[in-house]
C-alpha positions as CSV (number, residue, x, y, z in Angstrom):
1,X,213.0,-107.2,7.7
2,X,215.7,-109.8,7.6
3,X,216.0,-112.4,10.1
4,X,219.3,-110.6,11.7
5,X,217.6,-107.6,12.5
6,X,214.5,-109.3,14.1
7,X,217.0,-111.6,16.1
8,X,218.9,-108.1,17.0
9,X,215.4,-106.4,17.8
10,X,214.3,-109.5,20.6
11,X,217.3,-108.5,22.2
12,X,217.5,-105.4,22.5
13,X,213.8,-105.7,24.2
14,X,214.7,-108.5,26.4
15,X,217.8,-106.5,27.5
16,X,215.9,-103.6,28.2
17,X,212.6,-105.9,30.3
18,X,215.8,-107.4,31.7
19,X,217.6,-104.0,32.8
20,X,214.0,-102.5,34.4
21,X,212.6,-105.5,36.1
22,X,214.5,-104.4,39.3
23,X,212.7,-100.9,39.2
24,X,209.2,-102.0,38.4
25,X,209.4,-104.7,41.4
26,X,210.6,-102.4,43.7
27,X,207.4,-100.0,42.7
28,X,205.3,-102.9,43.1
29,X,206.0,-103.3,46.8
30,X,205.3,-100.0,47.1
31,X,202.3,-100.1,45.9
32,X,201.3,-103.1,48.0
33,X,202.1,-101.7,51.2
34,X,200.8,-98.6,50.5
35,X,197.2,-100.7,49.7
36,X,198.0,-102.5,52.7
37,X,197.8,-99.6,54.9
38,X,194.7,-98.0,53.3
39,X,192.9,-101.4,54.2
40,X,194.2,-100.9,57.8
41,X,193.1,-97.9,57.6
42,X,189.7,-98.2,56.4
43,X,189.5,-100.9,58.7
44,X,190.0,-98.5,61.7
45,X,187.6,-96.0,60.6
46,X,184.9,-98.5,60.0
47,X,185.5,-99.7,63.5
48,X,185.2,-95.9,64.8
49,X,182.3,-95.6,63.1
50,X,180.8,-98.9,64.3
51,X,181.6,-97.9,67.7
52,X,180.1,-94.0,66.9
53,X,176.8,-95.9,66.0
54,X,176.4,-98.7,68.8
55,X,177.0,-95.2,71.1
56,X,174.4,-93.2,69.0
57,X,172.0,-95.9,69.6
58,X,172.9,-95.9,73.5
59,X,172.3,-92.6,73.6
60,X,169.0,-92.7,71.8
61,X,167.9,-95.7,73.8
62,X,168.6,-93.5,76.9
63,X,166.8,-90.7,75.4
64,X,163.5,-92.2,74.5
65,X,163.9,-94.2,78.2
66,X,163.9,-90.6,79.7
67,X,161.1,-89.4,77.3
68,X,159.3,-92.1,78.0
69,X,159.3,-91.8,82.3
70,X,158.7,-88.0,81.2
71,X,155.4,-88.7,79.5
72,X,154.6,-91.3,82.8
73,X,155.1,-88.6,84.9
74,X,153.3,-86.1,82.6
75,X,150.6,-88.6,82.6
76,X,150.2,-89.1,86.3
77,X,150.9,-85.3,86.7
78,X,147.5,-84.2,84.6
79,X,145.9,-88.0,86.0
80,X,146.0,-85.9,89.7
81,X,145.3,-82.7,88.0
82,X,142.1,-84.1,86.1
83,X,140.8,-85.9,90.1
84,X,141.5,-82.6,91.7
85,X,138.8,-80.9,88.9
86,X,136.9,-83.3,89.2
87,X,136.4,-83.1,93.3
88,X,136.1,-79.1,92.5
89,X,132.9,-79.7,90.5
90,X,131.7,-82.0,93.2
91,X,132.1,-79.2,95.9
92,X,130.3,-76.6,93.4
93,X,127.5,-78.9,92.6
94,X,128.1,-79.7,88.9
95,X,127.7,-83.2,89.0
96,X,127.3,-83.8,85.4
97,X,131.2,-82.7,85.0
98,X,132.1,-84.4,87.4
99,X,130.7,-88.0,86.5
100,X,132.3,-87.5,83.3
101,X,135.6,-86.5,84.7
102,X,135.8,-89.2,87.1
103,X,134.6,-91.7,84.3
104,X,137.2,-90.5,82.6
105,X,139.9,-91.4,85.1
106,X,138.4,-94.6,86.1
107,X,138.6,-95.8,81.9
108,X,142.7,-94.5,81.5
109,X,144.4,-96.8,84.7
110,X,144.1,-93.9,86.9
111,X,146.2,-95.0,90.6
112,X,143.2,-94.4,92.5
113,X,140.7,-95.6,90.0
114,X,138.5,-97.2,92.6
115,X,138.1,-93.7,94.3
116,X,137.3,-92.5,90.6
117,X,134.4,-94.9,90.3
118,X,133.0,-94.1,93.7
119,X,132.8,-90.5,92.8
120,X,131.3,-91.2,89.6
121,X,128.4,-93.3,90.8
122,X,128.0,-90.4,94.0
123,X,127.5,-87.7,91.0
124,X,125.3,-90.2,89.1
125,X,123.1,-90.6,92.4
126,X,122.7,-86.8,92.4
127,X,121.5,-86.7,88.6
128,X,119.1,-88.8,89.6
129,X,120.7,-91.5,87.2
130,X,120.4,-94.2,89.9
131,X,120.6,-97.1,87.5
132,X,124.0,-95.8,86.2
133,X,125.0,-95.4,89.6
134,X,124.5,-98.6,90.9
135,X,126.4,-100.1,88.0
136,X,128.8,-98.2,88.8
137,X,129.2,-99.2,92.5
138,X,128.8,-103.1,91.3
139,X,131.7,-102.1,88.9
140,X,133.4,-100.9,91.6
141,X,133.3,-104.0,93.7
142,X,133.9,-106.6,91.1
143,X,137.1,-104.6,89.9
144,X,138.8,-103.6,93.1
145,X,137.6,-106.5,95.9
146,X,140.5,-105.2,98.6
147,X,139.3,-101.5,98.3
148,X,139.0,-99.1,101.1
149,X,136.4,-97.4,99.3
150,X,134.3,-100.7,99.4
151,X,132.3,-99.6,102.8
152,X,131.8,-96.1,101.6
153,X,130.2,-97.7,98.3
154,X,128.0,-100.4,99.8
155,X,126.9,-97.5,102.4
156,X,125.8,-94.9,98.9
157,X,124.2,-98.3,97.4
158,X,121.6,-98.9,100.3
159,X,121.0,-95.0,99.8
160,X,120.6,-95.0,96.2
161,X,118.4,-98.5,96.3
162,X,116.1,-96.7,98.6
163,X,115.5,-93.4,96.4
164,X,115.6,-95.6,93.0
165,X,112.3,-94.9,90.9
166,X,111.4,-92.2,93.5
167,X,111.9,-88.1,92.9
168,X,114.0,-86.4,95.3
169,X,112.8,-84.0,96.7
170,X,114.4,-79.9,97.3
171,X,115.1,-80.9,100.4
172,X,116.5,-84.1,100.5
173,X,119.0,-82.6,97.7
174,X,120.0,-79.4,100.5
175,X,120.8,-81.7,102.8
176,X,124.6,-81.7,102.8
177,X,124.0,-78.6,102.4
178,X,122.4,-77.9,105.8
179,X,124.7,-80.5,107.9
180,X,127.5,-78.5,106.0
181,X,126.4,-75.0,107.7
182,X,126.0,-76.5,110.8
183,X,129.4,-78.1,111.1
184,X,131.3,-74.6,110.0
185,X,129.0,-73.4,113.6
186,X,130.4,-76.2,115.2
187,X,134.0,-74.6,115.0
188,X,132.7,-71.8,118.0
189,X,130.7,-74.8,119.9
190,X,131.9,-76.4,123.1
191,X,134.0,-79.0,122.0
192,X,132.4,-81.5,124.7
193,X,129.6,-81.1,122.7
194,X,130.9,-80.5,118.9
195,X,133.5,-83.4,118.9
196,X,130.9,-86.5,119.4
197,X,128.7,-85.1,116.6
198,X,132.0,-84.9,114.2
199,X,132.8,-88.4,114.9
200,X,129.5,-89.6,114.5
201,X,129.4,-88.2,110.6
202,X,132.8,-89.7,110.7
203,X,131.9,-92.9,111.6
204,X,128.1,-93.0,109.7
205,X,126.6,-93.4,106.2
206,X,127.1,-89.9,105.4
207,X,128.6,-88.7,101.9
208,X,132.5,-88.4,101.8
209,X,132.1,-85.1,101.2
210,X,130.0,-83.9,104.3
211,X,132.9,-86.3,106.2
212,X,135.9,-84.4,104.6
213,X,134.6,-80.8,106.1
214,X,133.7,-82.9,109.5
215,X,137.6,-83.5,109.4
216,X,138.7,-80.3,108.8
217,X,136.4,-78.9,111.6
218,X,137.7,-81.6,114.2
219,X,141.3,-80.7,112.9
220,X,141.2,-77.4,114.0
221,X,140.0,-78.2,117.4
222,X,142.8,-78.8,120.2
223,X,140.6,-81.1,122.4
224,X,142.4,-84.2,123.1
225,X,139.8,-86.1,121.9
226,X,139.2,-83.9,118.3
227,X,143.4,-85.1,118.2
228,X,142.3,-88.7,119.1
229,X,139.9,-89.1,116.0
230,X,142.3,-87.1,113.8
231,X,144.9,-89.6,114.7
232,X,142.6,-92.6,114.2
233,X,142.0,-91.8,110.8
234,X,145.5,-90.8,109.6
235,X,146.0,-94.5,111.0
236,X,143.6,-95.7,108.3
237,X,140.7,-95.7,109.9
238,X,138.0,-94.3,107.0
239,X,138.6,-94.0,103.2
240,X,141.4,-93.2,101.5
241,X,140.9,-89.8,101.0
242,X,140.1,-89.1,104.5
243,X,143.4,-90.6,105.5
244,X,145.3,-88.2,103.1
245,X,143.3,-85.3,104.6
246,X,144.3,-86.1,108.1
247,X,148.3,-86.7,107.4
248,X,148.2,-83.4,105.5
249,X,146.5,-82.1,108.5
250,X,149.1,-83.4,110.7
251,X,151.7,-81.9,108.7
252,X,149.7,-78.3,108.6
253,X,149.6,-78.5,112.3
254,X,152.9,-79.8,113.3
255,X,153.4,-80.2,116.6
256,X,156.2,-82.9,118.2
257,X,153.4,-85.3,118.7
258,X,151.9,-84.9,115.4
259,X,155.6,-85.4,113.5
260,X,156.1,-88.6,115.5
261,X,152.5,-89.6,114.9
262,X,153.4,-89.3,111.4
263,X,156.7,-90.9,111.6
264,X,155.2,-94.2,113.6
265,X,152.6,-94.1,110.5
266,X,155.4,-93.8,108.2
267,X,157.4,-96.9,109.3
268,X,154.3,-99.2,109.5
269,X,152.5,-98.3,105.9
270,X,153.6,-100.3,103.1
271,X,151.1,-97.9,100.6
272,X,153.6,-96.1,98.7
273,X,151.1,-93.1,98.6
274,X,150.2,-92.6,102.0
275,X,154.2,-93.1,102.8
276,X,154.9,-90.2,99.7
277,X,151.9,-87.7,101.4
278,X,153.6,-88.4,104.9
279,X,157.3,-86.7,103.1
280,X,154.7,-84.1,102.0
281,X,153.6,-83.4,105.2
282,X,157.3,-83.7,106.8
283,X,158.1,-80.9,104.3
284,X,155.4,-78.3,105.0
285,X,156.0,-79.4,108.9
286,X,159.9,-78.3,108.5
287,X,160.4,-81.9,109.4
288,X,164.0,-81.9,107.7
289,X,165.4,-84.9,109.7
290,X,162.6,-86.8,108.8
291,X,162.6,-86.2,105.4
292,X,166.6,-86.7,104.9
293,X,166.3,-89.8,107.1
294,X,163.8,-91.4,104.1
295,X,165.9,-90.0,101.7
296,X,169.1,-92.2,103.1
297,X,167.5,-94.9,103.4
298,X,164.1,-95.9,101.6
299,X,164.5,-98.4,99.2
300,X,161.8,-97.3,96.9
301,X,163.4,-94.8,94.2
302,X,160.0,-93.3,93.8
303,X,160.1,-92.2,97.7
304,X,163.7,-91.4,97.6
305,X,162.4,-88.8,94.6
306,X,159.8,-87.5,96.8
307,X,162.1,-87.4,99.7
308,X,164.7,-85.2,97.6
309,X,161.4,-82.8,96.0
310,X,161.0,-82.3,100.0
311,X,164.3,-81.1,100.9
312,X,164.7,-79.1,97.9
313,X,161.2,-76.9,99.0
314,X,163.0,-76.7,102.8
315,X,166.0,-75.5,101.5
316,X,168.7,-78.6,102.3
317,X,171.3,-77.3,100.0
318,X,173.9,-79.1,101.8
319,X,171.9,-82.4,102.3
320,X,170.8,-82.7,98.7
321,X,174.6,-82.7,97.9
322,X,175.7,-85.6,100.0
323,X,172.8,-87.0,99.2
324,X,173.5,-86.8,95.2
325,X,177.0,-87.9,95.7
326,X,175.7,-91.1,97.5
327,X,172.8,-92.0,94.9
328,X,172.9,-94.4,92.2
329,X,169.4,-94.5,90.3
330,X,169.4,-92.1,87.8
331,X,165.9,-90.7,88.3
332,X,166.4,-90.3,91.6
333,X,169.6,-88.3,91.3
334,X,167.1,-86.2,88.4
335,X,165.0,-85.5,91.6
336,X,167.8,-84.7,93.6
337,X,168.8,-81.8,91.0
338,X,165.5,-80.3,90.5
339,X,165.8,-80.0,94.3
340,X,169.3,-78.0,94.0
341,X,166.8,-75.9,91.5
342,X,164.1,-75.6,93.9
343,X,166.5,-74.3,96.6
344,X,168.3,-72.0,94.6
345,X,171.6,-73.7,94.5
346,X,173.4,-72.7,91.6
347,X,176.6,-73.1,92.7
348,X,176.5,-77.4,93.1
349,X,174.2,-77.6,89.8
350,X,176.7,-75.8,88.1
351,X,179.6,-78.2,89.6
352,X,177.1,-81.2,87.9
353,X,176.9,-79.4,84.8
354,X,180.6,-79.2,84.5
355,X,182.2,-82.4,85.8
356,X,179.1,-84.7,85.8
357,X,180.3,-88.0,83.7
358,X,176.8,-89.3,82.9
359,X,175.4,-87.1,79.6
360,X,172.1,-87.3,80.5
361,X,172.6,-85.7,84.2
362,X,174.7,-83.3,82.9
363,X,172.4,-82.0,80.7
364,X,169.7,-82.0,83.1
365,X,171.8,-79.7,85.6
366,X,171.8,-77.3,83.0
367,X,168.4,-77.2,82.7
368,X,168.1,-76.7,86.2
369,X,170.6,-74.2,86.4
370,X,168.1,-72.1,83.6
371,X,164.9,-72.9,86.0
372,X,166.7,-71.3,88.9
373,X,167.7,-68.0,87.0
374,X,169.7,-67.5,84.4
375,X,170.9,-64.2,85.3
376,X,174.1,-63.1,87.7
377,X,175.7,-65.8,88.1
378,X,173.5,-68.2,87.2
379,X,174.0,-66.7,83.5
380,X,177.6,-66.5,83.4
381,X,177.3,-70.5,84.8
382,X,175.0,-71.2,81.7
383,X,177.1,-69.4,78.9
384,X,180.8,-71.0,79.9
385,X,179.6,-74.3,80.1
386,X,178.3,-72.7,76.4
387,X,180.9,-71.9,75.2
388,X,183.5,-74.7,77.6
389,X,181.3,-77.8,75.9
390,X,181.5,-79.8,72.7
391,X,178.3,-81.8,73.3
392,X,175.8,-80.0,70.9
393,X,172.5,-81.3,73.3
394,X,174.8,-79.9,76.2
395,X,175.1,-76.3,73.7
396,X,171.4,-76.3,73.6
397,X,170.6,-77.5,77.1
398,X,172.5,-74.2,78.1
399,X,170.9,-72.0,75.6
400,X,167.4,-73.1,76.6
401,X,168.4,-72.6,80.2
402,X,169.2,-69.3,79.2
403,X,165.9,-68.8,77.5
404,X,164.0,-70.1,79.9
405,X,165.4,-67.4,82.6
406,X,164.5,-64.5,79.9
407,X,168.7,-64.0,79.2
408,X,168.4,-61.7,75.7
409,X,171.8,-60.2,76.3
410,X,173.8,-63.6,77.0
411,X,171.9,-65.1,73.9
412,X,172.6,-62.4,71.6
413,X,176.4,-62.3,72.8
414,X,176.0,-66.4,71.9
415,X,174.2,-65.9,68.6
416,X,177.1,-62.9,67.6
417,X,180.3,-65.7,68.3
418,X,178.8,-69.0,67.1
419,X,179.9,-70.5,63.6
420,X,177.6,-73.4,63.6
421,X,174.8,-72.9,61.7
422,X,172.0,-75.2,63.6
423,X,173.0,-73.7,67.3
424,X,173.0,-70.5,65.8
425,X,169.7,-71.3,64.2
426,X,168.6,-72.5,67.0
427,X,169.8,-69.2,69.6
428,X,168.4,-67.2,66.7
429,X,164.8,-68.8,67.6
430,X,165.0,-68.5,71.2
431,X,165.4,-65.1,71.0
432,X,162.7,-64.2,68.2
433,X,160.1,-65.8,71.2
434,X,161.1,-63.0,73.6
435,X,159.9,-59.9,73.7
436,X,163.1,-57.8,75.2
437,X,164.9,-54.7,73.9
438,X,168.4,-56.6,73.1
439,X,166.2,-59.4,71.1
440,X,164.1,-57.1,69.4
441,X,167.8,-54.7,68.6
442,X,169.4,-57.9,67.6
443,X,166.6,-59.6,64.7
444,X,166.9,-55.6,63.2
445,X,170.8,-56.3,62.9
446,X,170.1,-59.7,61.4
447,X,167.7,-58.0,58.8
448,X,169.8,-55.3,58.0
């Protein structure tokens, strides 16, 4: 190629770079911004999704926080279960059981572990294990120095130091036995004559056990007196257990005298369970003043729980409402709804359910509204806040509640609209669990 036409060809090409230049800058800013806002954008979404994550870990901290006072509860729940089985196979002789029961209890920080080891070393002294019993007691006393059960174990020490390395005899074992007898024949004595004797076993060496039924004897009397000793030991005057006996008495029996006898014990106990059997005995007195009053104004959550359990078993619709409004600990305001469940009031768990701001209370009014009855209106409550929801634990909070009230026809009206494969799933094995003729007609349509 000659030298002209190379010369002519450089031209031509740097006319033409020079003629689209404009265009290709132009494109280039285009491309630029549109980068620019795909940064921004990514930049947003990894900010919603950094925010979606710091909330999914609130949310699972709450959860396992909740789980977590569940299995305490739980815990104590089967801890009280466990002591009351294990005072059964004291009253039925079984001693064996009921050492290892209350060994049991005394070994896992059982609440009234020093009660545990008194019983323990009593049903060791009636196998005849006396060695293991007095450990036991000397365990008893070096663990728990400030126990009330301390004079009721010194008093079974003497005892079992005076029988060690000797048989019992038949009758030395029947002796409860006997004394037992002859306080039930107390009950049709003259109580001039009955009372003294029931305060003596009150006040001596005998075994708890033989004191417990001297209580409930004296308890039933109306002698002044008989009211007099009941009094003195719901003031704390015996062992623990005695003093729960008597305040549940009180309660059983509960006159104006006995509700402000339990009220003046109320307001100078610091024992958070004496103060929680008190509510207890408020309740089954139909003390609901009482009971509300404690409720307003305790400052222990674990009372104001007990206080709202209480009013829901009286039937304080109205009270446990202001009452919820007021509250601001969370497990108390959890109390406060299962006593809406217990009284039967559907109509403020289901305002909870559906305007309730916190998750986690939300969810647990719908649970509640399930353990009142899910049918009538209680199951038309349960399947709009179904279908009204977008909070999938809410979705299944309601189709447990439904579940839980035996509800086959609102669940199979669920399972037939829903999209979502995991709440469907999840309907789909609710129902396979009940034994109904709408579940049963329903898993045939599924298989067909």
């Amino acid at each position: 190629m000659s030298r002209v036409m190379i010369g002519r060809t450089i031209a031509c090409l740097a006319l033409t770079v020079a003629v689209a230049s404009p265009a290709a800058a132009e494109q280039n800013d285009v491309l630029a911004r549109l980068d620019a806002d795909q940064s921004v954008r990514d930049r947003e979404q990894a900010s919603r999704d950094r925010d979606q994550a710091a909330r999914d870990r609130e949310q699972a901290e709450r959860d396992q926080e909740q789980s977590r006072r569940d299995r305490e509860q739980s815990r104590r729940d089967r801890a009280e279960g466990q002591y009351e089985r294990a005072q059964q196979f004291i009253e039925r002789g079984e001693w064996a059981r009921a050492a290892d029961q209350f060994r049991a209890l005394a070994e896992m920080n059982f609440p009234r572990a020093d009660a545990a080891l008194y019983w323990q070393a009593y049903s060791l002294d009636r196998l005849n294990r006396q060695a293991e019993a007095l450990t036991t007691v000397a365990e008893l006393v070096k663990n728990f120095p400030m126990s009330r059960w301390l004079n009721e174990a010194r008093a079974l020490e003497i005892a079992v130091r005076q029988r060690a390395g000797q048989s019992v005899s038949p009758a030395q074992q029947n002796d409860d036995d006997l004394k037992l007898l002859a306080i039930q024949g107390l009950q049709h004595m003259d109580p001039a004559q009955g009372v003294p004797m029931l305060e003596q076993i009150l006040k001596g060496t005998q075994s708890p056990r033989l004191k417990e039924r001297a209580l409930f004897v004296l308890a039933q009397s109306d002698s002044s007196r008989a009211q007099q000793v009941l009094a003195d030991i719901a003031k704390g005057n015996g062992n623990p257990d005695l003093q729960r006996k008597a305040i549940q008495y009180l309660g059983i029996h509960g006159s104006t005298a006995n509700r402000q006898l339990l009220g003046d014990i109320y307001a100078a106990s610091a024992d958070i369970d004496i103060k929680r059997q008190i509510l207890r005995s408020f309740g089954i007195a139909g003390d609901r003043q009482r009971v509300l009053t404690a409720a307003s104004s305790e400052k222990s959550p674990e009372l104001r729980s007990e206080a709202a359990r209480s009013l829901g078993m009286m039937g304080a619709r109205d009270e446990l409402w202001r009452l919820y409004q007021k509250e601001s600990a969370l497990e108390v305001k959890q109390q406060l709804l299962q006593g809406m469940m217990m009284s039967g009031d559907v109509a403020h768990l289901s305002e909870v359910a559906n305007s309730e701001a916190n998750v986690d209370l939300r969810r647990r009014a719908i649970q509640m509204l399930g353990m009142a009855g899910g049918g009538g209106r209680g199951g038309e409550t349960l399947v709009n806040i179904y279908n009204r929801q977008t909070d999938p634990d809410a979705k299944r909070a309601a189709v447990d509640g439904l579940f839980v009230s035996g509800n086959a026809g609102a669940l199979v009206t669920l399972a037939r609209k829903e999209t979502d494969r995991d709440l469907k799933r999840r309907i789909v094995e609710k129902l396979a669990l009940m034994n109904s003729p709408e579940a049963r007609e329903y898993m045939l349509e599924l298989l067909k």
